[in-house]
N, C-alpha and C positions, 0 to 999 in steps of 0.2 A: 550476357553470359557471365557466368560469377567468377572474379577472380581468386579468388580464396574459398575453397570448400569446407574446410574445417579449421580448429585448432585446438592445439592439446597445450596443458598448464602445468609447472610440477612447482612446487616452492617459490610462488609467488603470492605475496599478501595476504588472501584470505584462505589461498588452496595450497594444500598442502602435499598432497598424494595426486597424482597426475587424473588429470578432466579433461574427455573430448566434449566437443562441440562443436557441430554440424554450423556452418556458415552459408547453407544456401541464400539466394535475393529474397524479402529481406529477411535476417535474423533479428527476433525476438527477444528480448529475455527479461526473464521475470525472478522474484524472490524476494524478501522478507527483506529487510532491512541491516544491510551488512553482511547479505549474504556472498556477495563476490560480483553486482552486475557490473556496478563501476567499474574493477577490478579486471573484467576480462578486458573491455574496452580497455584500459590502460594497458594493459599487458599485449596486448595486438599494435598498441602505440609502441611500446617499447621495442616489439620485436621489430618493428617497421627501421626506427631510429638503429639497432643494434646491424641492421643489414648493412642501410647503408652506409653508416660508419664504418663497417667493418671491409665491406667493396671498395668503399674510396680510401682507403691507407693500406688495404693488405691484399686486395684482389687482383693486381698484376699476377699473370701465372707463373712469372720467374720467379716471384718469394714465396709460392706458394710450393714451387717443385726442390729450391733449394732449404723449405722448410724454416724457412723465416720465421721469428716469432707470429703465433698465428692470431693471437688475442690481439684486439683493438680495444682502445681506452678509450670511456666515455665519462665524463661529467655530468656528474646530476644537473648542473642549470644548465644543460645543453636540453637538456630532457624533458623542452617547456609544458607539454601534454601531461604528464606525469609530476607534480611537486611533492616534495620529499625534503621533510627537516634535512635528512643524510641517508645515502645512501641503504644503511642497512635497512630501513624501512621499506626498503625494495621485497625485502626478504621474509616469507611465512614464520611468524612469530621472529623475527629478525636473527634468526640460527645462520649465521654464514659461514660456518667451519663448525662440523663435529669428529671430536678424537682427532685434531690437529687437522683434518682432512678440510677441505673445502665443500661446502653443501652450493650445488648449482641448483641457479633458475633453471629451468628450462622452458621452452616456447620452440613448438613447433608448430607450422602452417602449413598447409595440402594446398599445394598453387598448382595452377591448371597452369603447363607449359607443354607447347609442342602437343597438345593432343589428349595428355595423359597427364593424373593429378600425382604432385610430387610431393615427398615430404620434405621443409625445408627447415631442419633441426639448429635454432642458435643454444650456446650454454652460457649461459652469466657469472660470473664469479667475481666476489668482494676483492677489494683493494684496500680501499682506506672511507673514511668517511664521504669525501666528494667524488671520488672517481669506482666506476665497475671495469670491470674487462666483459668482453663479446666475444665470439668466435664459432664459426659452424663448428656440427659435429665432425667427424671425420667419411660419413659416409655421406652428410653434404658436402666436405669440401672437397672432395671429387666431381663436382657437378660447377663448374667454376659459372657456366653458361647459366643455371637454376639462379647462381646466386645474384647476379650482373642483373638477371630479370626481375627477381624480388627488391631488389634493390630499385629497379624503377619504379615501380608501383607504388601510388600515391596516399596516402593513409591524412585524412584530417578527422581531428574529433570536435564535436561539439559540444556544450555543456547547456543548460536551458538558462533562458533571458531573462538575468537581472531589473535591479531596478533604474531607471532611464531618469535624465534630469531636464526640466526644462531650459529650453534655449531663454532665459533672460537676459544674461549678456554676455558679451564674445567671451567671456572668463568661463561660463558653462558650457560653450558650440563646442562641439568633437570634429578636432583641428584631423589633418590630413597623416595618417601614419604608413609607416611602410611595413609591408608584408612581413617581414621579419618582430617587426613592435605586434602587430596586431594577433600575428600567433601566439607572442607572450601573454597579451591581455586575455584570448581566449582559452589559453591551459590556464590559467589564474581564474578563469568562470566569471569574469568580468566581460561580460556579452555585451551589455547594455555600452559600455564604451567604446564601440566601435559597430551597432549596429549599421549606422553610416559612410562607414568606411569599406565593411562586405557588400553592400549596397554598391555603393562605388567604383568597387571592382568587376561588376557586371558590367557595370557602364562601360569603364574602359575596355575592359574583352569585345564590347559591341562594336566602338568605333576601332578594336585593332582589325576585328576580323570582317567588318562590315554588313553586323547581324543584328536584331533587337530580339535580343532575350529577356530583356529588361521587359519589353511591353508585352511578352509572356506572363510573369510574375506579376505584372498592375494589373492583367487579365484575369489571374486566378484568386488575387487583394480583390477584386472588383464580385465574381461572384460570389466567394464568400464572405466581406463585413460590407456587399454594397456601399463600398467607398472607390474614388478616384486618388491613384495616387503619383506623383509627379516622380520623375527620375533624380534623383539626387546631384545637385550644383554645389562647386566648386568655389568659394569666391577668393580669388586669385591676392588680394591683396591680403586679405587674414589669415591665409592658408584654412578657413574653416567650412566644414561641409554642411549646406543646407538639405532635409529631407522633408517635403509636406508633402501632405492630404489635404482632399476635402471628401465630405460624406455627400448624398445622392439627394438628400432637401434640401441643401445649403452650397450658397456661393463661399461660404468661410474657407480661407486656407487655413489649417492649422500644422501645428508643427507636427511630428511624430512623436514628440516627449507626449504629447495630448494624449494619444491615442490608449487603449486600453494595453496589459502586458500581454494578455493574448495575441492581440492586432501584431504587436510586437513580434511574438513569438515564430508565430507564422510565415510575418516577412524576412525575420532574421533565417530560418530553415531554408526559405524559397532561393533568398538569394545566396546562402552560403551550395545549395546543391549545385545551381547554374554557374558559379565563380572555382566551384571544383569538378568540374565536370570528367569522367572517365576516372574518377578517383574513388576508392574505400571512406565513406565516410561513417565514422562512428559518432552517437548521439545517445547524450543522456537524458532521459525523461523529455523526449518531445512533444508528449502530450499538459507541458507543463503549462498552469495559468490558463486553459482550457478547458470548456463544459463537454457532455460526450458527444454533441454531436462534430463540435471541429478537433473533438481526438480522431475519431472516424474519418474525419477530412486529411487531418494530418497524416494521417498511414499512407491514407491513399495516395496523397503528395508524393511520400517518400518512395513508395512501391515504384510508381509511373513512371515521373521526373527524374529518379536516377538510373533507371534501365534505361530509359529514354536517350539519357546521356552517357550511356555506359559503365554507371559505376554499381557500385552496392551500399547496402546499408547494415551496418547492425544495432541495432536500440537497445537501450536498456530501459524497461517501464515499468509502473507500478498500476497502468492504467486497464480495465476490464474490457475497452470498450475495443481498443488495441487489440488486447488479447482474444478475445473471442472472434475477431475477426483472422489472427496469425495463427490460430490451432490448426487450419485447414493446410499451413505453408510451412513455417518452423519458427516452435515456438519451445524455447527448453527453460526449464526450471533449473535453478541453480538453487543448493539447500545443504547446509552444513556441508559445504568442498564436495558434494556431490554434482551432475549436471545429468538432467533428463531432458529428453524429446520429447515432447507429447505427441508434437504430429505426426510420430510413426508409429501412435498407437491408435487404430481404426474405434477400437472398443471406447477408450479414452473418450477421444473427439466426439462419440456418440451419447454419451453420458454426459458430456461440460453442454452438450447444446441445451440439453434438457433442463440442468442445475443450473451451470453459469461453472465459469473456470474460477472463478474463484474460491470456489465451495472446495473443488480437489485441492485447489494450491491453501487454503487456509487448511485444510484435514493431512495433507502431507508435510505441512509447518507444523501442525500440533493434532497426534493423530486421535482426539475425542472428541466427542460430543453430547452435548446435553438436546432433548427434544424438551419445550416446556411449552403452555400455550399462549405466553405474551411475556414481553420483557420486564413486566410489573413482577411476577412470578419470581424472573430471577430475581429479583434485588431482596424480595421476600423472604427465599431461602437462603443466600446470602445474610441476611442480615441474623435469621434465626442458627444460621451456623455459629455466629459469633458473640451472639448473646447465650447459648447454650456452651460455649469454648469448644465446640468440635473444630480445632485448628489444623487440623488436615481437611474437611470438608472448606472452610477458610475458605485452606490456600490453594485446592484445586479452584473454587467458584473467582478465583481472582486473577487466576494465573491466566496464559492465554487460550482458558476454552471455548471451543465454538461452541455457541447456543443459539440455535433455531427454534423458531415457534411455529408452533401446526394452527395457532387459530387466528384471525385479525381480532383482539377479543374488546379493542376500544373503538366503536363507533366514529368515534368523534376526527373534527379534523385539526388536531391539536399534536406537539411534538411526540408527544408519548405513542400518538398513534405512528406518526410517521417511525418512528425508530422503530415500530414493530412491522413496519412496511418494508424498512430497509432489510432487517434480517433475512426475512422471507418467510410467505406462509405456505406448510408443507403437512398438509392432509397425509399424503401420503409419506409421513416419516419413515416407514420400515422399505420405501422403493429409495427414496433416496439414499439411508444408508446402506442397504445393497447395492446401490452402485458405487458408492465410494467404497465399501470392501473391497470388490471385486478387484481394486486400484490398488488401494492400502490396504495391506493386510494385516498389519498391526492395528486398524482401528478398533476403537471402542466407542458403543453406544449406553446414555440411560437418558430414559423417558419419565418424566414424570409430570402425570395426569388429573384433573379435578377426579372426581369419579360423580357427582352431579345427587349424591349420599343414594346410588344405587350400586349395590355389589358388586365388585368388578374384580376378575380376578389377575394378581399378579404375573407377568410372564417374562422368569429369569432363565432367560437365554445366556449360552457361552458371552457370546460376544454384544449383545443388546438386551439388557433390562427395560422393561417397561412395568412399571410401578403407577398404582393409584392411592390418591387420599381416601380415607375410608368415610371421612366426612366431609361431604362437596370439595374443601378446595386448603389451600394452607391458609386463606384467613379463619379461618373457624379455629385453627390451633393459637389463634392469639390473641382475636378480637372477643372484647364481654365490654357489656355497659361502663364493669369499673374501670378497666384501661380507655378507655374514652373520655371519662370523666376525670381520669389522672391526666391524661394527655390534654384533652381543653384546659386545666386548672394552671400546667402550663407556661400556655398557648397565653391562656388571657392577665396571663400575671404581669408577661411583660408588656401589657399595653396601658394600662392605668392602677389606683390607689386599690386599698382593701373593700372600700364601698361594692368600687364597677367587680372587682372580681366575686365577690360574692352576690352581687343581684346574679352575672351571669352565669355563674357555678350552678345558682340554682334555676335560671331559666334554660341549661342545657342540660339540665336532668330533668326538667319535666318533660322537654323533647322526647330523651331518651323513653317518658314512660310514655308518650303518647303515639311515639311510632313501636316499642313494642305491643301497645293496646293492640295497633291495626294490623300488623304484621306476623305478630305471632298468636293474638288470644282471643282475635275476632271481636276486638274493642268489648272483651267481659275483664271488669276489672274485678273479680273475685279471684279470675286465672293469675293476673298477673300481682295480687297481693300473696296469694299460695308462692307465685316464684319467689319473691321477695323473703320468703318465709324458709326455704328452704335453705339448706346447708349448703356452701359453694363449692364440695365436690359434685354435688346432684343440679343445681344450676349449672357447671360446666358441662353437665352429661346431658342436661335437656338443651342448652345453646347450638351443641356439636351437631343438632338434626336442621338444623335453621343455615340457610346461606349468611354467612355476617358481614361480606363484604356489601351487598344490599342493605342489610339493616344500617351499616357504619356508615355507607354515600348516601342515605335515604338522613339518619342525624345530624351529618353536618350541613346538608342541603338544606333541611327545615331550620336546624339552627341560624344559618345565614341569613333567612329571610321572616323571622322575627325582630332578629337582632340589628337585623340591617347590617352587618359584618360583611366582609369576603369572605370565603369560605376557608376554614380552619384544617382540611386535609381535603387535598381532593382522591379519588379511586386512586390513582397510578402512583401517589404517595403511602401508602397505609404500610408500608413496609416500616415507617417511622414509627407505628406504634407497637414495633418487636421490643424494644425496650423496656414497655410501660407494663409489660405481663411478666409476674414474678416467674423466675426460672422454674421451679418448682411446682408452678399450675401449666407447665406446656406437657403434653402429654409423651409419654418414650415414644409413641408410632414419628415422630419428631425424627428421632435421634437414629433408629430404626432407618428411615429415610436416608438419613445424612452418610448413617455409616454402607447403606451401600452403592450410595456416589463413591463414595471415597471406594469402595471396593472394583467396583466398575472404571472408573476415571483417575483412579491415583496411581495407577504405576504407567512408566511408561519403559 
């Protein structure tokens, strides 16, 4: 059963204007970077620390009916979860009095007591740089009994697992600390110094209560890194604590410094859940140092193991695999001091199965998108934004737009392919930005399409463009023999004297005439002495019918294998040769293009 149902934020840290958030078992949370997840967790720390500070100095009911001062004072280094140069860092954009007035924190919490979920209102307000005041509101501090209960309740955070040192000599072993030290190390996110020591404290809960929890945790170490691992000794005369393993080929013991940060990871969670048991624990990035399928372990962990024991959890992750699994449970977004629930939207949830949750949370962090059909594409337009100076086309293509690609357009199994892998290939472009509309309604779509040099016609919708090149594809607007022949001259200048660059200047233009022989003239060289002959607006007008990104991977492939060279540009690269085409021979349908990205994708 969840102890905390929700909690609301006003003027703390990243949030400004008051945010709920649903705390059912476990909570989610996701968002961009600096968006506030750390921030809640700290702030459900804080209000934890502000209870019972304020129960243990002012919660007798005689100072409270004779009206005693009702603020209780806290110290920032009492506030080990929470570090803070000074206190006003506590505060949204650090305003702790506006117009003489005091601007409060506030943190409310909905704790299930007696039956019924209550709201349990603290207000914060500045003092000086080390110390705050606390104090309920006044419509909690009529509930003396609410308060006395919240005040029990257990609140630990965790932070994800540092880096770990090997035991070489007793000067590195992680000596024996006490509960008090080991809280400091762990609000300081110094995990790794005391993995041993949470370890540890399973151990002694076993022998207080006469239980092995402990060989719960080497059970669930065991099926997932099929390792065996030992209960953590003591040795009494160092004060230092031993931790080994061994894996399931091998009689080796090794220490746990060995072990990967994942392994780590893992057992620092298992054991910190079983040593807090019946408590709130909060956890940042537990999918941290983990591949997806022991993020998917790890949820499952925390879901289980802490209902099991009575407690709850709320996460903060930056992880997909987490997330797709929490939309079904509570999963909220947190974005510019805003906080959404997804999983109380049935439609939502329906649509993230099909895309992936991270397609809504990247399109509600920045609501456009580019459709193009490989990520060679963008860098292409990209690059002709910036050699043409359309500096608004730039700075959208650089800013943080999504862009997806509808084709897999590189066979091969080479990085370039895979990053077009990751994107995601989306045939049906105009389904999937329907259903992120349907979510976002600010969004914006443009597509932009080879057209394969058959007529295809434009379609500028309100909210999605979809545009084609009118000549197969954007290399046609910039590849010709002479930027090839600019671009190898180069390529090969920095590799040897005037001799080697001019044999090879001229053995990569004979290339070029002998793959346009086959390619474009049906090996009649009459046709391609006529091109030769012709004026370079009319050679740029008869190239524009020809695919040149074939022509340009078909000359540097033949060139490599005369010259015995590596290859001088490979396909996924030709974006490099935007440069080498004078501004003035790109044609305006270019610029045309660009300007209506920018008209599509530039305002937000």
């Amino acid at each position: 059963m969840a102890k905390l149902h929700y909690v609301e934020i006003e003027n703390f840290k990243t949030f400004g204007k008051k945010i709920h958030i649903d705390l059912s078992h476990p909570t989610v949370l996701i968002g961009p970077n600096n968006s506030g997840k750390t921030s809640v967790i700290q702030a459900i720390t804080l209000w934890s620390q502000g209870v019972k500070s304020w129960f243990e100095k002012k919660g007798d009911s005689n100072k409270i009916k004779t009206r005693e001062r009702y603020a209780a004072g806290i110290n920032r280094l009492n506030i080990l979860e929470v570090p803070v140069a000074e206190t006003r860092f506590f505060w949204n954009e650090r305003k702790v009095r506006q117009d003489k007035n005091n601007v409060y924190i506030i943190i409310n919490m909905g704790i299930e007591y007696n039956g019924c979920v209550h709201d349990c209102r603290l207000e914060f307000s500045y003092r000086d740089s080390e110390v705050i005041y606390c104090k309920p509101d006044e419509a909690t501090m009529g509930n003396i009994e609410l308060i006395q209960y919240a005040s029990s309740i257990q609140f630990n955070l965790l932070y994800p697992m540092s880096g770990i040192m090997a035991n070489i000599s007793a000067d590195t072993e992680e000596t024996l600390f006490t509960d008090g030290h080991i809280k400091l190390l762990l609000g300081q996110g110094q995990t790794a110094q005391v993995l041993r020591n949470v370890c540890y404290k399973v151990v002694e809960a076993d022998k207080t209560n006469g239980i092995n929890e402990w060989e719960k945790i080497a059970d669930v170490m065991h099926r997932i890194f099929l390792i065996t691992i030992n209960p953590p000794e003591l040795n009494t005369n160092k004060g230092n604590l031993m931790l080994t393993y061994k894996t399931d080929n091998t009689e080796t013991v090794l220490d746990i410094s060995l072990a990967g940060r994942g392994l780590q990871q893992v057992l620092l969670i298992l054991a910190y859940l079983y040593w807090h048991k019946g408590s709130v624990v909060l956890i940042d990035e537990p999918d941290a140092h983990l591949e997806t399928l022991r993020q998917k372990q790890v949820y499952a962990i925390l879901r289980t193991i802490a209902q099991e024991n009575n407690g709850q959890v709320v996460i903060a992750t930056h992880s997909e695999a987490i997330l797709d699994d929490a939309v079904d449970i509570n999963l909220t977004l947190l974005l510019d001091g805003t906080a959404e629930n997804l999983a109380e939207k049935k439609d939502v949830r329906n649509a993230l199965r099909t895309y992936g949750i991270e397609h809504y949370y990247k399109a509600k962090v920045h609501p456009r998108i580019l459709y193009i059909e490989g990520s060679t594409d963008v860098e292409m337009i990209k690059s002709l934004a910036k050699h043409t100076k359309n500096e608004n086309a730039a700075r959208i293509l650089n800013d943080r737009l999504n862009a997806y690609y509808t084709q897999n357009v590189n066979p091969h199994d080479d990085l370039e392919n895979m990053f077009e892998q990751i994107g995601g290939s989306f045939l049906n472009y105009k389904g999937h930005f329907n259903a992120l509309k349907k979510f976002i309604p600010e969004l914006k779509g443009f597509a932009l399409f080879d057209s394969d040099n058959i007529k295809k016609e434009d379609i500028l919708e309100t909210e999605l463009a979809v545009v084609y090149w009118k000549h197969y594809e954007a290399e046609n607007y910039f590849i010709s023999p002479k930027v090839l022949v600019d671009f190898a001259k180069i390529q090969l200048d920095s590799n040897a004297g005037s001799l080697f660059l001019q044999n090879n200047v001229i053995l990569f233009e004979q290339v070029i005439d002998v793959v346009m022989l086959e390619s474009f003239f049906n090996n009649d060289s009459e046709q391609l002495t006529g091109y030769k002959n012709m004026v370079p607006a009319l050679q740029r007008n008869y190239l524009s019918t020809k695919k040149m990104s074939d022509f340009a991977e078909e000359v540097f492939r033949r060139y490599a294998e005369k010259s015995g060279q590596p290859m001088l540009l490979t396909k996924g690269e030709f974006y490099r040769l935007v440069p080498y085409c004078p501004v003035q021979e790109i044609p305006k349908e270019v610029t045309e293009k660009l300007d209506l990205l920018v008209q599509y994708l530039g305002e937000l």
